[in-house]
SERO-4910 file (N, C-alpha, C, O; in steps of 0.05 Angstrom, whole numbers):
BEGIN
 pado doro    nc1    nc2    nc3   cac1   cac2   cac3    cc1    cc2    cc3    oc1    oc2    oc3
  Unk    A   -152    251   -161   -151    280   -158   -136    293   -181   -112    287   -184
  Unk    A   -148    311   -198   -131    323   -213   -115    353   -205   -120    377   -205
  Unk    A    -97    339   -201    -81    361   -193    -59    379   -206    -54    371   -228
  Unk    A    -42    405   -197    -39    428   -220    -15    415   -230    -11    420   -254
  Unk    A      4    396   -217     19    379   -238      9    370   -249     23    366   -269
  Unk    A     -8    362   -250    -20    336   -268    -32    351   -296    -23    347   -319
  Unk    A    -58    373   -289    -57    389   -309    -37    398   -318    -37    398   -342
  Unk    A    -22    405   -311     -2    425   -323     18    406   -342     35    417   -356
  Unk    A     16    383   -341     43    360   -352     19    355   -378     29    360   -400
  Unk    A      0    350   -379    -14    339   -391    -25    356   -413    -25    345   -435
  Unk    A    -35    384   -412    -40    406   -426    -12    421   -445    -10    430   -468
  Unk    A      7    418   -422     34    422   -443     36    400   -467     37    408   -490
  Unk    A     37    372   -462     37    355   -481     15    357   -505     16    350   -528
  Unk    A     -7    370   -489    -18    371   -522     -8    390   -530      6    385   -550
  Unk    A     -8    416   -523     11    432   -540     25    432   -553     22    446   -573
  Unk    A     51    414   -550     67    409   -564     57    395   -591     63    402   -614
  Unk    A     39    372   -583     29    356   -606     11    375   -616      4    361   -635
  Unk    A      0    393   -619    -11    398   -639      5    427   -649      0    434   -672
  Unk    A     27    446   -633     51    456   -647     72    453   -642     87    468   -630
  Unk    A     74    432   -653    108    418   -644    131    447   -651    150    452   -636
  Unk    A    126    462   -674    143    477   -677    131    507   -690    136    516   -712
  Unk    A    117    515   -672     92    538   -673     71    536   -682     64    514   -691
  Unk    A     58    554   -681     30    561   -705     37    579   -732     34    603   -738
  Unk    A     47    557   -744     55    575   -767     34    590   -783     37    610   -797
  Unk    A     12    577   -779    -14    595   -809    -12    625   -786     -5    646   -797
  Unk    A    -20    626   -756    -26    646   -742      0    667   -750     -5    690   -759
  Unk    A     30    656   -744     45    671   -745     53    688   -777     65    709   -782
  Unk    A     39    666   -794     43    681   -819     23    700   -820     32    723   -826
  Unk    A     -5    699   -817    -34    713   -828    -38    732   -802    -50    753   -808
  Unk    A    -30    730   -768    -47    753   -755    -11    769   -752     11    762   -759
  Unk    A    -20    789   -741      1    813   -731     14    802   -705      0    785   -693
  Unk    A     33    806   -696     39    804   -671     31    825   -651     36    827   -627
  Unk    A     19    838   -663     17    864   -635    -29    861   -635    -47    876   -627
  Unk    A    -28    839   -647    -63    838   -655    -69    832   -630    -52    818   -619
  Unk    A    -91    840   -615   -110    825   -584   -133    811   -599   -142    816   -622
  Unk    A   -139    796   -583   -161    785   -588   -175    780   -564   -165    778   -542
  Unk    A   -205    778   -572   -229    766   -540   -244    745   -563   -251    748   -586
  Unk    A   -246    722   -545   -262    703   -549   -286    700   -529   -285    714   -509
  Unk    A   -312    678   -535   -319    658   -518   -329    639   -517   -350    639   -530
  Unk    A   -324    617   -504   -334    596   -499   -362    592   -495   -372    597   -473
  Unk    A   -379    581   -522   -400    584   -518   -418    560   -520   -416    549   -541
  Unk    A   -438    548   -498   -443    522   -510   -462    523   -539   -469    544   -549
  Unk    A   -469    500   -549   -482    502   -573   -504    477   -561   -525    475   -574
  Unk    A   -501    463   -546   -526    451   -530   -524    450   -502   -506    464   -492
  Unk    A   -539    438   -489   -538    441   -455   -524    419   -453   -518    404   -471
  Unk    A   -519    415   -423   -492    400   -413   -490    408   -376   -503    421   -360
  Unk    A   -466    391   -376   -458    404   -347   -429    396   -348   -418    374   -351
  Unk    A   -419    425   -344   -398    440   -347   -369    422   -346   -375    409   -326
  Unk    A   -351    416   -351   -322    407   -330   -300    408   -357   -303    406   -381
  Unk    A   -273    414   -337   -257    420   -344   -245    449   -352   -228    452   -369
  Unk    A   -255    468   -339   -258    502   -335   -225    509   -336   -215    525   -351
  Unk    A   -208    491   -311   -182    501   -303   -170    490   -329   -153    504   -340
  Unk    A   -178    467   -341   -151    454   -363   -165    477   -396   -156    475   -418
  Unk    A   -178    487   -391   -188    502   -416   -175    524   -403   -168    535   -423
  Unk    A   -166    538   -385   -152    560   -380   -123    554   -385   -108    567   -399
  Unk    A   -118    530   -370    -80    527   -369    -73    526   -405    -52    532   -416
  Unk    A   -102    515   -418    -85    519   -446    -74    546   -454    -51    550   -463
  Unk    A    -92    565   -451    -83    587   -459    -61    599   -434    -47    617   -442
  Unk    A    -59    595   -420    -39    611   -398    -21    597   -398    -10    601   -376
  Unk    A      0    567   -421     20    560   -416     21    570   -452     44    565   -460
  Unk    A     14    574   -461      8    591   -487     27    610   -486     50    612   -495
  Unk    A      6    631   -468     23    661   -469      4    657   -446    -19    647   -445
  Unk    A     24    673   -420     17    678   -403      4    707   -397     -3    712   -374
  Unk    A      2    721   -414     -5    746   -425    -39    734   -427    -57    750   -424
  Unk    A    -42    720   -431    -77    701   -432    -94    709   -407    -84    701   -386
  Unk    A   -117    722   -405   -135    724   -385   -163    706   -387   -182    712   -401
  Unk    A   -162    685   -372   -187    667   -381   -205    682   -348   -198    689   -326
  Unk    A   -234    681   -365   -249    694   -339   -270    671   -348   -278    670   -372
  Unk    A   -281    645   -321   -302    628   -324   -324    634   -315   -330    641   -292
  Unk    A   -346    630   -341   -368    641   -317   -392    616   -305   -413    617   -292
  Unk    A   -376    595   -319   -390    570   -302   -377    560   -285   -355    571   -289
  Unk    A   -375    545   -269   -357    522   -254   -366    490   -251   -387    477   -248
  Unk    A   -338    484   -254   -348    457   -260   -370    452   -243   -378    467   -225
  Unk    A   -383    419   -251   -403    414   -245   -429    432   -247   -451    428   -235
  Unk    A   -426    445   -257   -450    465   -268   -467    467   -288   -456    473   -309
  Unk    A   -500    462   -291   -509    452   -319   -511    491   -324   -511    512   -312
  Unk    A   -513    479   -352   -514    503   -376   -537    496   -388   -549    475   -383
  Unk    A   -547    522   -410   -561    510   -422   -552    524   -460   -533    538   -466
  Unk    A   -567    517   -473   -557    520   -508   -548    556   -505   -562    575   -499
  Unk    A   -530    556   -510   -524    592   -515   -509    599   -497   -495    619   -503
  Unk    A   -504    589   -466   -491    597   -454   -463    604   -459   -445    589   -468
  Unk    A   -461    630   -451   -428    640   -452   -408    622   -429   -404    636   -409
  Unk    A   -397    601   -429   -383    591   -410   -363    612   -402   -365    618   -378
  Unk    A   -348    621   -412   -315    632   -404   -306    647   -431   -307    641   -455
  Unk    A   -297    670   -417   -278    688   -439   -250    686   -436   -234    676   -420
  Unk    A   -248    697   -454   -213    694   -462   -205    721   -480   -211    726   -503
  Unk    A   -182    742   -457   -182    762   -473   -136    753   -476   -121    744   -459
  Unk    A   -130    761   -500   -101    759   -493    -93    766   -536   -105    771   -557
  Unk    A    -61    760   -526    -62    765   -549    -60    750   -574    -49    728   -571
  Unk    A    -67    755   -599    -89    741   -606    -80    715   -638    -93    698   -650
  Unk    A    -53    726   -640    -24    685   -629    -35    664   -617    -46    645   -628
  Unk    A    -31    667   -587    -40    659   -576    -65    644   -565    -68    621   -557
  Unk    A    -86    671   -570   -115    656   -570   -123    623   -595   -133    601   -593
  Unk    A   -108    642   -621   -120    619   -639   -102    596   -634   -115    575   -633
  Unk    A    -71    593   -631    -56    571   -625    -67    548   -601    -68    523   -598
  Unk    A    -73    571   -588    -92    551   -564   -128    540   -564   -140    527   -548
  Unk    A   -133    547   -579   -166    537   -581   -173    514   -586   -192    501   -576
  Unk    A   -151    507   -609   -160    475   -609   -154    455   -580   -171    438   -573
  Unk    A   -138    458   -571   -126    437   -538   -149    447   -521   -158    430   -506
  Unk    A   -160    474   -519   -171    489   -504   -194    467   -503   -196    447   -488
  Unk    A   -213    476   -526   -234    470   -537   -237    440   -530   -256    433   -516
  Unk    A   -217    420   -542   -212    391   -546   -229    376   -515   -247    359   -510
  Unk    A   -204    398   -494   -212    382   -470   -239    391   -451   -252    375   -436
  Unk    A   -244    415   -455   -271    421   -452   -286    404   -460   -299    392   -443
  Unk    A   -289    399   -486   -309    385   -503   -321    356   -485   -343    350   -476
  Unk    A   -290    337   -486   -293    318   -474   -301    326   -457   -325    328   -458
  Unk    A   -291    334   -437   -295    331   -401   -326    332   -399   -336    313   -389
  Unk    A   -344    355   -409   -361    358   -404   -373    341   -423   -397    338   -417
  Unk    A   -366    329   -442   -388    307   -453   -388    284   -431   -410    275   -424
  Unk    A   -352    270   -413   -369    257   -389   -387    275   -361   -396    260   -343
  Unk    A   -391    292   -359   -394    302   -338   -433    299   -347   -452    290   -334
  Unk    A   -430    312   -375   -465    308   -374   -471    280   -381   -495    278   -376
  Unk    A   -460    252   -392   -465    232   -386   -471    221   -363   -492    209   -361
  Unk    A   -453    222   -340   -447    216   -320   -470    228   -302   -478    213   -283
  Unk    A   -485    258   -305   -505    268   -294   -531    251   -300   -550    249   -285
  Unk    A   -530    241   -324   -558    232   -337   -561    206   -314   -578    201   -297
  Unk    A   -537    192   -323   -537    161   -305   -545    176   -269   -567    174   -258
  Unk    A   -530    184   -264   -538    196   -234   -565    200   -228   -578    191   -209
  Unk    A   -572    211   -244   -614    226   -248   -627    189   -248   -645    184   -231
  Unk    A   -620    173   -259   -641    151   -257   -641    141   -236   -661    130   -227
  Unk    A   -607    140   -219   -615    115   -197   -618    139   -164   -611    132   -141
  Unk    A   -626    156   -167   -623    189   -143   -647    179   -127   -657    194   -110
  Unk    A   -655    159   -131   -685    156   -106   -672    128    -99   -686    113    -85
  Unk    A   -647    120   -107   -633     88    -92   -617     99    -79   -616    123    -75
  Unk    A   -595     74    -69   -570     88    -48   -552     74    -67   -535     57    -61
  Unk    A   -558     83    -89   -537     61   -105   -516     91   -122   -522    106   -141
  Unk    A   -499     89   -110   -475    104   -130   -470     90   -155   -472     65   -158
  Unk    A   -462    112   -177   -450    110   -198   -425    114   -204   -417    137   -211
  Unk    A   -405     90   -202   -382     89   -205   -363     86   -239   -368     70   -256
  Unk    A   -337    111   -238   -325    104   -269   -300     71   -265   -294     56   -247
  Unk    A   -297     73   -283   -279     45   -283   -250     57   -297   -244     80   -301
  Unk    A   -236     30   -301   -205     41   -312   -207     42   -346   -187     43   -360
  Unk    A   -223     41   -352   -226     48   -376   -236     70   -392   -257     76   -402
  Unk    A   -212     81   -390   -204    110   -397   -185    112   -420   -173     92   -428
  Unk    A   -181    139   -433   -169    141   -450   -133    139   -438   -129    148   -415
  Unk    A   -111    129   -450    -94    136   -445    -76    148   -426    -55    141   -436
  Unk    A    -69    162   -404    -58    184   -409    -78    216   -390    -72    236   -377
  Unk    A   -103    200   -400   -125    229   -387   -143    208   -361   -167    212   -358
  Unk    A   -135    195   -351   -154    182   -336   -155    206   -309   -172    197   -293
  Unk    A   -145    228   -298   -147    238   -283   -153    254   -279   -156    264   -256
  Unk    A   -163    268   -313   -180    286   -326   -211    274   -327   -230    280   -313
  Unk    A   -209    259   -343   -238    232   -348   -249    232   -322   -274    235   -319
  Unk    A   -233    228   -302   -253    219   -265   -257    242   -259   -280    244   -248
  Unk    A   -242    268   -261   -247    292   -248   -283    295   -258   -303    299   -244
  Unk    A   -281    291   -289   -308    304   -303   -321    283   -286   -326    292   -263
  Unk    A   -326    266   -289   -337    240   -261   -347    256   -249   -370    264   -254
  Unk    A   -339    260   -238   -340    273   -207   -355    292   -211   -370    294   -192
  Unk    A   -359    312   -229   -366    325   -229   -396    335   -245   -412    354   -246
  Unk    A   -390    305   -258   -428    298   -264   -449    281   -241   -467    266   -246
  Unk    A   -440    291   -217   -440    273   -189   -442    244   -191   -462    233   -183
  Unk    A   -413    227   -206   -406    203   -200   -392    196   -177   -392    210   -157
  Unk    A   -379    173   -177   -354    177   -161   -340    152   -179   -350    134   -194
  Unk    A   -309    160   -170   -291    139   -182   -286    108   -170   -290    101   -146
  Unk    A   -281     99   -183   -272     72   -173   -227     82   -169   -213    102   -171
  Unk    A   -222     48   -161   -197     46   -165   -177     63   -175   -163     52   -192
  Unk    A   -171     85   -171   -151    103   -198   -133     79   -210   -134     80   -235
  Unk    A   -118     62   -201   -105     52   -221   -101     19   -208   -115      9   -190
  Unk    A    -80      5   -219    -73    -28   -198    -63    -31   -171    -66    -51   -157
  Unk    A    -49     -4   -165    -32     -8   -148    -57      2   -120    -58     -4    -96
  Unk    A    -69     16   -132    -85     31   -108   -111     11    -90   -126     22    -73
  Unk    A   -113    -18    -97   -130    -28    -88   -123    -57   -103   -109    -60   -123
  Unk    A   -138    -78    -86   -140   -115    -92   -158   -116   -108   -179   -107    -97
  Unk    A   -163   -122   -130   -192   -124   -149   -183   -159   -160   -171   -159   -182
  Unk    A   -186   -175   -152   -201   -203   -163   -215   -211   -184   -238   -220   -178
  Unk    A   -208   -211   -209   -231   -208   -228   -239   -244   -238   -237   -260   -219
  Unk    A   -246   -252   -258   -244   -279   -270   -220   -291   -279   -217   -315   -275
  Unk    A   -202   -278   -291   -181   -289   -295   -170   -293   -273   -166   -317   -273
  Unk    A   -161   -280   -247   -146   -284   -231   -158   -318   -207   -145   -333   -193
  Unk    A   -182   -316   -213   -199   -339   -197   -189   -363   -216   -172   -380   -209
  Unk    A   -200   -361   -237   -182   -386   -260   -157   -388   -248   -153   -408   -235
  Unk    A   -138   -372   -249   -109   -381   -245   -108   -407   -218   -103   -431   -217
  Unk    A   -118   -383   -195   -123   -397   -180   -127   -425   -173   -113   -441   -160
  Unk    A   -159   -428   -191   -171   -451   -187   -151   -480   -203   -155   -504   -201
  Unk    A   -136   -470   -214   -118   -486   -228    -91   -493   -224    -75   -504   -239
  Unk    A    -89   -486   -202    -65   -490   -190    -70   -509   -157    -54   -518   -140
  Unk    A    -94   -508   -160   -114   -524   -136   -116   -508   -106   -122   -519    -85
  Unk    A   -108   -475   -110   -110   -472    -85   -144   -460    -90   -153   -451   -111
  Unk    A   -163   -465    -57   -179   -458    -51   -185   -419    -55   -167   -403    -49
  Unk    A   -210   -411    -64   -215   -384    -65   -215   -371    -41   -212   -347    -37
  Unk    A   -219   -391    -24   -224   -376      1   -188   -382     15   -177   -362     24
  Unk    A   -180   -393     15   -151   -395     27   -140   -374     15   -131   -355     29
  Unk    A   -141   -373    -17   -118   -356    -24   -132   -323    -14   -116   -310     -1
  Unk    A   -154   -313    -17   -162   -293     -4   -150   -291     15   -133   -273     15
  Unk    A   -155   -310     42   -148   -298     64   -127   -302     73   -123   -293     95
  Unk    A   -104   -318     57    -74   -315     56    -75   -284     49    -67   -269     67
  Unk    A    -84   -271     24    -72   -243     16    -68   -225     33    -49   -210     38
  Unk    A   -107   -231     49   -115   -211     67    -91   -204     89    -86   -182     99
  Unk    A    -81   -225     93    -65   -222    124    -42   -215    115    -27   -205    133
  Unk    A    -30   -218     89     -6   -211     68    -16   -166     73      0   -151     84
  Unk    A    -29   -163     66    -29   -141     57    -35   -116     80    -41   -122    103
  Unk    A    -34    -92     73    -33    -65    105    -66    -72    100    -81    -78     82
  Unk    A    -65    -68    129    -91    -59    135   -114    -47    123   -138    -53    122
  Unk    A    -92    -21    109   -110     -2     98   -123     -7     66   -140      6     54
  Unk    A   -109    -30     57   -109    -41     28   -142    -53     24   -150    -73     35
  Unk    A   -159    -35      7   -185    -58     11   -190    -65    -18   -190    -51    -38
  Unk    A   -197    -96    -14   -205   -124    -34   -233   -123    -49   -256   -117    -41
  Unk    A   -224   -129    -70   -251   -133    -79   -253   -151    -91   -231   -151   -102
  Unk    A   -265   -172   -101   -271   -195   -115   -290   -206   -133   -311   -214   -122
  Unk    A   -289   -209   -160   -314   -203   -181   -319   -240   -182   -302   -258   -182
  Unk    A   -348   -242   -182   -351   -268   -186   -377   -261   -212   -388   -240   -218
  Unk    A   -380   -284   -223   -405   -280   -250   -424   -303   -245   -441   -311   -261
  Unk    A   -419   -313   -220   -444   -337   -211   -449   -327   -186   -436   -310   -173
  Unk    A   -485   -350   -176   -484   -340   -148   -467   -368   -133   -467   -368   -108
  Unk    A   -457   -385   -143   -450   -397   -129   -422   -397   -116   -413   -411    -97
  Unk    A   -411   -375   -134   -382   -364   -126   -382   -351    -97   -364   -349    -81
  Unk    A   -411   -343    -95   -404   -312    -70   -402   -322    -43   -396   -305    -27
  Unk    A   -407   -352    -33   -400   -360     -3   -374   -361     -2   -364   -350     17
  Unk    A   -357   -372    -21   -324   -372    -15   -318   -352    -13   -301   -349      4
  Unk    A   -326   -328    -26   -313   -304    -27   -321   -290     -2   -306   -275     12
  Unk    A   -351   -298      3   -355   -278     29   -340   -294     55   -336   -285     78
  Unk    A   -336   -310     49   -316   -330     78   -296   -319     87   -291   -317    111
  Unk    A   -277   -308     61   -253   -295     65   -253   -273     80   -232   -270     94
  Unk    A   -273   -253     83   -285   -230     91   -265   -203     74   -248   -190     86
  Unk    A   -270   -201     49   -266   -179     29   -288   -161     42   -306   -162     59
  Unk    A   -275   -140     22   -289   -118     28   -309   -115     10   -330   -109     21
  Unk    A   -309   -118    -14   -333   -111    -44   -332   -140    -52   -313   -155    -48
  Unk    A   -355   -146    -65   -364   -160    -84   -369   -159   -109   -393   -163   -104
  Unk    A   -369   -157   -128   -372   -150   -156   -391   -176   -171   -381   -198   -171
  Unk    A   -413   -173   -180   -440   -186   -180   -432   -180   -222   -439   -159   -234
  Unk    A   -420   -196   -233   -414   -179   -265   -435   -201   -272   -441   -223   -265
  Unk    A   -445   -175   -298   -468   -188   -312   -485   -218   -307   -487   -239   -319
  Unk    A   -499   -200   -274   -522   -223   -269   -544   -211   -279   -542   -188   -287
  Unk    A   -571   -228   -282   -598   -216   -283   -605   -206   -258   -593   -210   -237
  Unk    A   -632   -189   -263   -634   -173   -237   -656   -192   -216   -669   -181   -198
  Unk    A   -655   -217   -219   -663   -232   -203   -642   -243   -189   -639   -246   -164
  Unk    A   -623   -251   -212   -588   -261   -192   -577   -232   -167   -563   -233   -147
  Unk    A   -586   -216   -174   -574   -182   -167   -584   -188   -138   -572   -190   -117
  Unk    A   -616   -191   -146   -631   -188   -115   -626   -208   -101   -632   -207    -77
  Unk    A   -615   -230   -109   -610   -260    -93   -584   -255    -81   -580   -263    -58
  Unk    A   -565   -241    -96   -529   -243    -82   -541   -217    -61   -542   -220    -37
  Unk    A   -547   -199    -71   -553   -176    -48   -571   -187    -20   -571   -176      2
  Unk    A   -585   -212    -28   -589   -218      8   -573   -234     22   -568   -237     46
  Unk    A   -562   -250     -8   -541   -270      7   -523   -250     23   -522   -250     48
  Unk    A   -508   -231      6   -488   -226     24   -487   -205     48   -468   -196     61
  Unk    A   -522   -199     52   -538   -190     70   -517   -160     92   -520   -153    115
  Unk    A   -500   -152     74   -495   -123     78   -460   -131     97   -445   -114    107
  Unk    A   -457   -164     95   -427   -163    101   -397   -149     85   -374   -146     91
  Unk    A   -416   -145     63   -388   -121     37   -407   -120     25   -428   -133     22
  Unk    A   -392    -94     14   -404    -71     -4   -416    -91    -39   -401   -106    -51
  Unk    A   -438    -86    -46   -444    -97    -65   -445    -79    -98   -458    -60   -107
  Unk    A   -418   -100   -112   -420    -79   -137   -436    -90   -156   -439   -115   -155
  Unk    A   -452    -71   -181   -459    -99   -196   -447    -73   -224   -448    -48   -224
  Unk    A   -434   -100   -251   -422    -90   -275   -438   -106   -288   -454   -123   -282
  Unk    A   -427    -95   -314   -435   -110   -332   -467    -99   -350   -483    -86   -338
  Unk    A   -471   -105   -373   -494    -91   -380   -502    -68   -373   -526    -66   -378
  Unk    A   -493    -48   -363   -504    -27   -355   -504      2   -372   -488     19   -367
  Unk    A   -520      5   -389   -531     36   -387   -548     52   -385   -555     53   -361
  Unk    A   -561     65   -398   -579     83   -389   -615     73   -391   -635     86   -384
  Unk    A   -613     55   -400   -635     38   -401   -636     12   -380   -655     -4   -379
  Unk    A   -614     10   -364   -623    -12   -348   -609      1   -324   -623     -9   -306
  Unk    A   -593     14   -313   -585     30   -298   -609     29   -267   -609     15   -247
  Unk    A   -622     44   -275   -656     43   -260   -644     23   -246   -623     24   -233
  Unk    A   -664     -4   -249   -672    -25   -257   -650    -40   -228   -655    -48   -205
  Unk    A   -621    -37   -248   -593    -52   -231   -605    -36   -200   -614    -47   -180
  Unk    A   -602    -12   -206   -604     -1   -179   -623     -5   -161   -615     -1   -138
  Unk    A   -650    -12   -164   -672    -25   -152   -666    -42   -143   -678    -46   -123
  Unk    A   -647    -61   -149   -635    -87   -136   -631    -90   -107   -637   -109    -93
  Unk    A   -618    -66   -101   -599    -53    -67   -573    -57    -78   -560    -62    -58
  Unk    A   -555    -57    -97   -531    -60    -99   -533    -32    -99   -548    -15   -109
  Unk    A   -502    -31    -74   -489     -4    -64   -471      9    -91   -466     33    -93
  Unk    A   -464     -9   -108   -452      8   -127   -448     -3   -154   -440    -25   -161
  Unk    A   -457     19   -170   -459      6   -199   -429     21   -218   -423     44   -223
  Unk    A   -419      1   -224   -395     13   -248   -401      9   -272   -404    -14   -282
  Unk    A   -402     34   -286   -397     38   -317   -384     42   -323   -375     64   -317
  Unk    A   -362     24   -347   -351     40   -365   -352     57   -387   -337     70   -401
  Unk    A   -381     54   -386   -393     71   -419   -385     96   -414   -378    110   -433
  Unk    A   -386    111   -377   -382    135   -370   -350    153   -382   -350    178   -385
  Unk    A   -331    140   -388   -314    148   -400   -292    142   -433   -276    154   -447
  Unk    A   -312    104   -431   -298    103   -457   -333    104   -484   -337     89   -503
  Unk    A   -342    116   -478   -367    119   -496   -381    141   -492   -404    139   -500
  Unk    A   -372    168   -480   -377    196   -476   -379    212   -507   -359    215   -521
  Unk    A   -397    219   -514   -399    240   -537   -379    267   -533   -393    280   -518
  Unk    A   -367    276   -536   -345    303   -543   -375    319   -542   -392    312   -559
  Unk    A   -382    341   -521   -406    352   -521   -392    382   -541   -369    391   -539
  Unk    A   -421    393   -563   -408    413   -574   -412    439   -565   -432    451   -558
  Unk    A   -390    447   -566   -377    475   -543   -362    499   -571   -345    485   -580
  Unk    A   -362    517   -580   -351    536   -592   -333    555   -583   -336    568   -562
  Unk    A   -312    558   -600   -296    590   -581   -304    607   -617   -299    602   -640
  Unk    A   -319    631   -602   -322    654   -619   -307    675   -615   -310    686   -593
  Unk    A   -288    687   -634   -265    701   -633   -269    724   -642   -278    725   -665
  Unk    A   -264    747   -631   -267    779   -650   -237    786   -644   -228    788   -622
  Unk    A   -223    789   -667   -192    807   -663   -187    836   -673   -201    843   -693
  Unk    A   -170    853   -664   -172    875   -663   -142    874   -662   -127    858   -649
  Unk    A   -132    903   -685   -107    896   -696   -101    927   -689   -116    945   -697
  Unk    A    -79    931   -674    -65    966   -661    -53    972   -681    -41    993   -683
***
């Protein structure tokens, strides 16, 4: 959930980084008493996100900043659209356009990625899930746009769920305890509310795992003959993920399988920056 601390800690920090110690070209070249109106205009189609963090730029700016949106997130556009104005004074407008602009850009480059992937698998029951592979720092920005290209998120971070990947089975298996013991040692180790998931890359992995009784399975880079074989094996006892290989050319395809959920990471670490403009007219008293 991106929430107004969260924006708000996050949009200050760019600020700073990009005027650690003002806008000096603005403060030398405009007037201080100059207004300005901008707007956000797209330059191709898209669907929309990040509306509030394109406003908090300018309203931790100068709060003297009036951002008026006229899309909302999750909203497709199309080439030309006026997204959002911005009337204030006009310091301010240009010091903030770049952070403004920056996170717009991204958000909505995942949000219309994330829409495209959605549109292929919309006649399956197969959700499109983001992964932890995110930029830095913005992963709470990155899932919001998610969300708002109708994905849904996975895991927000380690602490928030059991994920089992290959390395952790290796350790395991090398220390000689059983996959299925050490599972259902955890299981009875951990609250209730904590749910497991466990990635195997064979089908021969998935009886130990389904023994333990986890909650997800994670099916990583099978063919879509292995896909349709673990999906009867594990005949709807946990949720079936499948990774690996996935984008917009096989996406479909995974999802025809019956796996309940497909994770991409391409959705946030391979998003195009969609191009968005702020057009500025200033006016000097």
């Amino acid at each position: 959930m991106l929430t107004r601390a969260e924006l708000e800690r996050v949009v200050a920090a760019a600020l700073v980084e990009d005027a650690p110690w003002g806008d000096i070209t603005s403060e030398a070249l405009i007037p201080e008493t100059a207004m300005a109106s901008a707007e956000l205009v797209a330059r191709e189609p898209g669907v929309f996100s990040g509306g509030d963090v394109f406003a908090t730029a300018f309203a931790l700016t100068d709060p003297r900043c009036e951002v008026d949106l006229h899309v909302a997130d999750g909203e497709r556009f199309t080439r030309g659209t006026a997204l959002a104005t911005v009337i204030g004074p006009a310091r301010a407008v240009l010091t903030a356009e770049r952070v403004g602009l920056n996170f717009a850009q991204r958000m909505s480059g995942i949000s219309t990625l994330t829409a495209a992937y959605v549109a292929e698998v919309v006649h399956t029951g197969a959700r499109v899930a983001d992964t932890r592979k995110t930029t830095p720092g913005l992963r709470a920005f990155e899932r919001h746009a998610v969300r708002m290209g109708g994905g849904h998120n996975h895991r927000f971070s380690l602490s928030d769920a059991v994920m089992a990947k290959d390395n952790h089975l290796a350790v395991l298996l090398q220390s000689g305890v059983s996959v299925t013991a050490a599972l259902e040692g955890a299981i009875a180790r951990l609250p209730h509310t904590t749910h497991v998931e466990v990635e195997v890359d064979r089908l021969d992995q998935i009886d130990a795992v389904l023994a333990a009784g986890v909650g997800t399975i994670m099916l990583d880079n099978f063919s879509l003959d292995d896909l349709r074989t673990g999906v009867a094996r594990i005949a709807g006892r946990a949720i079936v993920e499948a990774s690996g290989g996935v984008d917009l050319d096989t996406v479909r395809a995974i999802a025809e399988t019956g796996v309940d959920v497909i994770s991409v990471g391409a959705l946030t670490h391979s998003a195009r920056a969609l191009d968005l403009g702020l057009d500025i007219r200033i006016a000097v008293d």
